[in-house]
C-alpha positions in Angstrom: 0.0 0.0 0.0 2.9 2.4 1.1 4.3 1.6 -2.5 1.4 3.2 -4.3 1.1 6.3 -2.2 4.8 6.6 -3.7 3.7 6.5 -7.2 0.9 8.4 -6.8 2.8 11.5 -5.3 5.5 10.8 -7.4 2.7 10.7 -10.5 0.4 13.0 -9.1 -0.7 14.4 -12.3 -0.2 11.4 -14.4 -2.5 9.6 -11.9 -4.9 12.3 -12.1 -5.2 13.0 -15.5 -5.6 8.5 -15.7 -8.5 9.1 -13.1 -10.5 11.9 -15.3 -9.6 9.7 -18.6 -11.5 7.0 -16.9 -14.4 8.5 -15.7 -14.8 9.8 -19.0 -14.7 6.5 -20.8 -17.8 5.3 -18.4 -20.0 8.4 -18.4 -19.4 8.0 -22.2 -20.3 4.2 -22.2 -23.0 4.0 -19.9 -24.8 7.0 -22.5 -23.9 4.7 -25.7 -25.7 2.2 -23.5 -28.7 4.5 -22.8 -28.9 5.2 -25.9 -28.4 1.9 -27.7 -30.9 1.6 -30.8 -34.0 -0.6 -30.0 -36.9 -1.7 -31.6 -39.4 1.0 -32.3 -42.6 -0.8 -30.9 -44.1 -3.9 -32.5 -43.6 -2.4 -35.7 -39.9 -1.3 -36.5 -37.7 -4.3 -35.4 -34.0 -3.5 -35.1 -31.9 -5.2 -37.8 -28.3 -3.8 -37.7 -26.5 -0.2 -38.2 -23.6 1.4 -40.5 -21.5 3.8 -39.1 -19.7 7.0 -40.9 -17.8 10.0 -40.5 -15.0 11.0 -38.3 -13.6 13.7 -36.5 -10.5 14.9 -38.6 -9.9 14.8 -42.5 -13.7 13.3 -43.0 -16.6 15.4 -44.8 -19.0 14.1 -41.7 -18.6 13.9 -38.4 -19.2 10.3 -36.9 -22.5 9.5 -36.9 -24.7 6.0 -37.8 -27.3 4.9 -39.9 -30.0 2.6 -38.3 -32.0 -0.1 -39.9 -35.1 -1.6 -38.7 -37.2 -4.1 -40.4 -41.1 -3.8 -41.2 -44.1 -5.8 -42.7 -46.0 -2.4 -42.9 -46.5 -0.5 -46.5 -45.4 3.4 -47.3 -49.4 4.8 -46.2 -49.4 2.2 -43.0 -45.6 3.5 -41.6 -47.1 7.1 -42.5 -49.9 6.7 -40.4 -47.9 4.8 -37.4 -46.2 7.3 -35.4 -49.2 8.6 -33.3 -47.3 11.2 -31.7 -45.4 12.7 -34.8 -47.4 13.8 -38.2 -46.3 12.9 -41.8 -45.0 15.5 -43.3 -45.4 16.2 -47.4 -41.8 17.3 -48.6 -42.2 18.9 -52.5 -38.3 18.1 -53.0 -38.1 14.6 -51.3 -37.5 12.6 -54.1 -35.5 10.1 -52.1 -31.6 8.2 -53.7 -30.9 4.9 -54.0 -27.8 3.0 -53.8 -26.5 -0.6 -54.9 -29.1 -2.3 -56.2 -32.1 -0.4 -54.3 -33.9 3.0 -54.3 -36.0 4.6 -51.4 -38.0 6.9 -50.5 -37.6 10.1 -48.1 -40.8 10.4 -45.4 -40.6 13.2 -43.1 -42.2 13.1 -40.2 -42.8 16.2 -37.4 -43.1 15.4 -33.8 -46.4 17.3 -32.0 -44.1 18.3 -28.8 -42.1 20.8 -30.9 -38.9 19.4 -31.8 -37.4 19.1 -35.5 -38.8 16.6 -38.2 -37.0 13.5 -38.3 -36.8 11.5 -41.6 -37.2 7.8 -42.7 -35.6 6.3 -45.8 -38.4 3.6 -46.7 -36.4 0.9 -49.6 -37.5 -1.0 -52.3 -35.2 -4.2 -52.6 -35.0 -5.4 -49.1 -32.7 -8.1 -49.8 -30.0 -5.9 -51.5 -30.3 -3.5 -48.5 -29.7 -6.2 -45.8 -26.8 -7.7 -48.3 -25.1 -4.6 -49.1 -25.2 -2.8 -45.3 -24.5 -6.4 -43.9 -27.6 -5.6 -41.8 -29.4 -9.0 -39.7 -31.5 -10.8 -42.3 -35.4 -11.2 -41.5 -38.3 -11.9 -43.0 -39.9 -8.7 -42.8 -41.1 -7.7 -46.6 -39.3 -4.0 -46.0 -36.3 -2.1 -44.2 -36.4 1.5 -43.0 -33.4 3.4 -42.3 -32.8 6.6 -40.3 -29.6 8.5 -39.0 -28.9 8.1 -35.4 -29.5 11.8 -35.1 -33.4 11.6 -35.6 -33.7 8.6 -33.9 -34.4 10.0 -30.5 -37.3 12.2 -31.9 -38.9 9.0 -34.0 -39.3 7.4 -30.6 -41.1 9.9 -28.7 -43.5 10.1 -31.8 -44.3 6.8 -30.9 
């Protein structure tokens, strides 16, 4: 014991700085685990995420993409957030990528905050393929940044 009271005033700000380093890593890993994508309700199951971006030399800052698979249709996801309303966009035409297109649907939540938006794809199969995403037997997969996803669950 008398040994690392030596190191410590020896180290003092070495040890410190390891102390605050630490802490840091846990308040940051218990909020990842707050925050860890689920299911949204019966309808949206989970299937996998894609992650982007970085903090230096990168046109994004890190963020993720989150899947979640569906049996419902374009009109029946529209109409299933009962606490956010669909919102018509004039310019949403949606993209596409390997093998698949999709479909932009905005949605605004009734408490206030901003409109969050779901990507709603065509070719399920080449979206679970190409984003190496948990394969299901869902007919369709949704995607939606990590940043909106907070707001598309209290529109649940």
């Amino acid at each position: 014991m008398f040994r690392v009271i030596n190191i410590y005033k020896k180290h003092q700000f070495l040890t410190v700085l390891f102390g605050v380093i630490l802490v840091l890593i846990m308040v940051f890993g218990v909020k990842a685990y707050i925050e860890r994508p689920q299911d949204l309700g019966a309808g949206l199951e989970y299937i996998g995420k894609t992650d982007y971006g970085c903090y230096v030399f990168c046109d994004s800052n890190p963020a993720s993409v989150y899947y979640f698979a569906t049996d419902m249709t374009q009109d029946e996801l529209k109409g299933y957030f009962k606490n956010a309303d669909y919102v018509e966009h004039p310019n949403s035409g949606g993209g596409g990528g390997a093998g698949y297109n999709f479909d932009d649907l905005y949605f605004k939540p009734r408490n206030g905050n901003d409109e969050f938006l779901i990507n709603y794809y065509d070719n399920t199969q080449n979206v679970l393929t190409t984003n190496r995403l948990k394969q299901t037997s869902k007919k369709s997969v949704v995607s939606m940044g990590s940043f909106y996803y907070l707001y598309a669950r209290e529109g649940l």
